[in-house]
VEXMI-767534 format. One record per residue: x negated, z, y negated of N, C-alpha, C, CB in turn; residue in one letter. Coordinates in steps of 0.02 Angstrom, whole numbers, plus 50000, padded with zeros to 5 digits. Glycine has a CB too. Example, Ala and Ser with C-alpha at 12.3 -4.5 7.8 and 13.67 -1.06 7.14 Angstrom:
BEGIN
n.east;n.up;n.north;ca.east;ca.up;ca.north;c.east;c.up;c.north;cb.east;cb.up;cb.north;tise
49340;50390;50284;49385;50390;50225;49340;50390;50165;49435;50452;50224;a
49358;50354;50112;49316;50357;50053;49355;50394;49998;49296;50286;50030;s
END
This chain:
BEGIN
n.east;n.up;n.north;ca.east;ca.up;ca.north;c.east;c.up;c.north;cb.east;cb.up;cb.north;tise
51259;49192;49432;51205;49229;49464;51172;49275;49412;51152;49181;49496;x
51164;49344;49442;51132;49377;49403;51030;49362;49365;51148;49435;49447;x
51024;49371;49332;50967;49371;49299;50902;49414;49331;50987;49393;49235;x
50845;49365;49350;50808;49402;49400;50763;49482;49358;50745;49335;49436;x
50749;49524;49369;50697;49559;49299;50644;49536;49289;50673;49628;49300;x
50634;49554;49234;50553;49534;49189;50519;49534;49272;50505;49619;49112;x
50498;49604;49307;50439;49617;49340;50455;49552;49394;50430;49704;49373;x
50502;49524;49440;50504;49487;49499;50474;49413;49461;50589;49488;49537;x
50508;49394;49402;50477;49343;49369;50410;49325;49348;50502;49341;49328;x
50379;49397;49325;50317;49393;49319;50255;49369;49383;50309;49454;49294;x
50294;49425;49434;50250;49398;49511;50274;49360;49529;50242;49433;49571;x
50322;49308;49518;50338;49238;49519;50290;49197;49511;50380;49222;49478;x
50269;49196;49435;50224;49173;49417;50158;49169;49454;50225;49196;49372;x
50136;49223;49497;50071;49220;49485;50078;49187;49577;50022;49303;49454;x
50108;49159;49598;50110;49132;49682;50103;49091;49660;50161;49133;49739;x
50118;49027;49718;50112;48955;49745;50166;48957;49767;50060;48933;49793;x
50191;48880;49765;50262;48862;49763;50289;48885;49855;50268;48762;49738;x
50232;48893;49907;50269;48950;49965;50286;49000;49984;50260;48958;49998;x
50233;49045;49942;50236;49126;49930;50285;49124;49913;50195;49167;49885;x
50328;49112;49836;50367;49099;49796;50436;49086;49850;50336;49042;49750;x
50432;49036;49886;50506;49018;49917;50517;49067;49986;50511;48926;49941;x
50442;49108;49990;50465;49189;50044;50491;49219;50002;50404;49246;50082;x
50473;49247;49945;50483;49300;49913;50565;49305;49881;50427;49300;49864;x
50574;49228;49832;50633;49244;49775;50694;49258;49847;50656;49156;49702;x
50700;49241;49880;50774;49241;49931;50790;49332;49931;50753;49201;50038;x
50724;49369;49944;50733;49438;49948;50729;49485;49867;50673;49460;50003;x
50713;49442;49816;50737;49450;49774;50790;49443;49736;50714;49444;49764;x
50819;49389;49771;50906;49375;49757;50952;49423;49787;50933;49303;49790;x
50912;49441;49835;50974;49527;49873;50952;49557;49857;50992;49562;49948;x
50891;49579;49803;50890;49662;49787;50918;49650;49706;50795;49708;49794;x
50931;49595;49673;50977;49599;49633;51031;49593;49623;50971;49586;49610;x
51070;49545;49685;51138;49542;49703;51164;49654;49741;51138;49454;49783;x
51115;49668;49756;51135;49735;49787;51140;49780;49702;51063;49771;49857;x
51074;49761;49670;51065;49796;49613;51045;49881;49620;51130;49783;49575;x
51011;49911;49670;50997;49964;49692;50954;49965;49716;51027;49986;49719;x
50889;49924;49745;50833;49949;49765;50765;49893;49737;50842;49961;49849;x
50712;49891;49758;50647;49860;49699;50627;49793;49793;50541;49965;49658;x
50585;49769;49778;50558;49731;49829;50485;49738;49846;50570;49667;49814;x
50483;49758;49905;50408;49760;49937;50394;49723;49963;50386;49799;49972;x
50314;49690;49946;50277;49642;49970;50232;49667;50025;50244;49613;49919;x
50208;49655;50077;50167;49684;50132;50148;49629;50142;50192;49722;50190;x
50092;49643;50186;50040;49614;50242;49964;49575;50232;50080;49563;50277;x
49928;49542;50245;49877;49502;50261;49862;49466;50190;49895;49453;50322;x
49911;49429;50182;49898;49374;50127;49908;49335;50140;49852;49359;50100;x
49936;49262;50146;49962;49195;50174;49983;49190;50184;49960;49163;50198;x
49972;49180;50256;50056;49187;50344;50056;49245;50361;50045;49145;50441;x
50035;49317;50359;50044;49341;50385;50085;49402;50309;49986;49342;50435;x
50116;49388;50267;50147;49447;50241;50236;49418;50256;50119;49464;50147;x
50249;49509;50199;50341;49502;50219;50344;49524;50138;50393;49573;50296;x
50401;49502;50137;50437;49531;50098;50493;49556;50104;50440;49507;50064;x
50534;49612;50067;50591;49660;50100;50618;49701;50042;50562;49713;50164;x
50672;49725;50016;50711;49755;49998;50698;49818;50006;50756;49738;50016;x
50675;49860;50002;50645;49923;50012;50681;49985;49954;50558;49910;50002;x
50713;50058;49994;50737;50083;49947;50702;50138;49919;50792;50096;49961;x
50628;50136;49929;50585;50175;49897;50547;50147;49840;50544;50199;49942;x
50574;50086;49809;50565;50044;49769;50615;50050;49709;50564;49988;49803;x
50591;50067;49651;50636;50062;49606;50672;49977;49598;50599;50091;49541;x
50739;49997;49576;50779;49916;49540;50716;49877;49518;50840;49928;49454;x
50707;49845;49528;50669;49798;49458;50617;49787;49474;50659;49826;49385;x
50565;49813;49518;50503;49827;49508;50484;49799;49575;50485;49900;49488;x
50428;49763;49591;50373;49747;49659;50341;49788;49667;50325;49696;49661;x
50350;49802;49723;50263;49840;49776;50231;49798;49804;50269;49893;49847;x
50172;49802;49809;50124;49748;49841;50083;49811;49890;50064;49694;49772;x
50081;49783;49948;50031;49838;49998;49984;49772;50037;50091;49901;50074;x
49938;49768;50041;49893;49736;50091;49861;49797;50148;49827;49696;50044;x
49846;49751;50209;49847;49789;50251;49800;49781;50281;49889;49792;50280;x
END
């Protein structure tokens, strides 16, 4: 398996072990694709997403609250 980047690891860090088990799965396909960054959306809690987004650089999180 490829090696997650610095930035997905870092906002790793800063969740709770559920945020965390939404998030890394869509970070495992934007590094298995290796072509687009991962955006975080929504509310905060239950109500966000996370997604593969190709207006997102490789490597890097967007966070949008709404």
């Amino acid at each position: 398996m490829n090696e997650l980047p610095e930035e997905y690891v870092q906002y790793l860090e800063t969740l709770d072990e559920r945020h965390s088990a939404m998030v890394l799965p869509v970070m495992l396909e934007s590094v298995a694709e290796g072509m687009h960054g991962v955006h975080v959306r929504g509310l905060g809690h239950h109500s966000e997403q996370a997604l593969v987004d190709e207006t997102v650089p490789f490597g890097k999180v967007k966070i949008t609250t709404i």
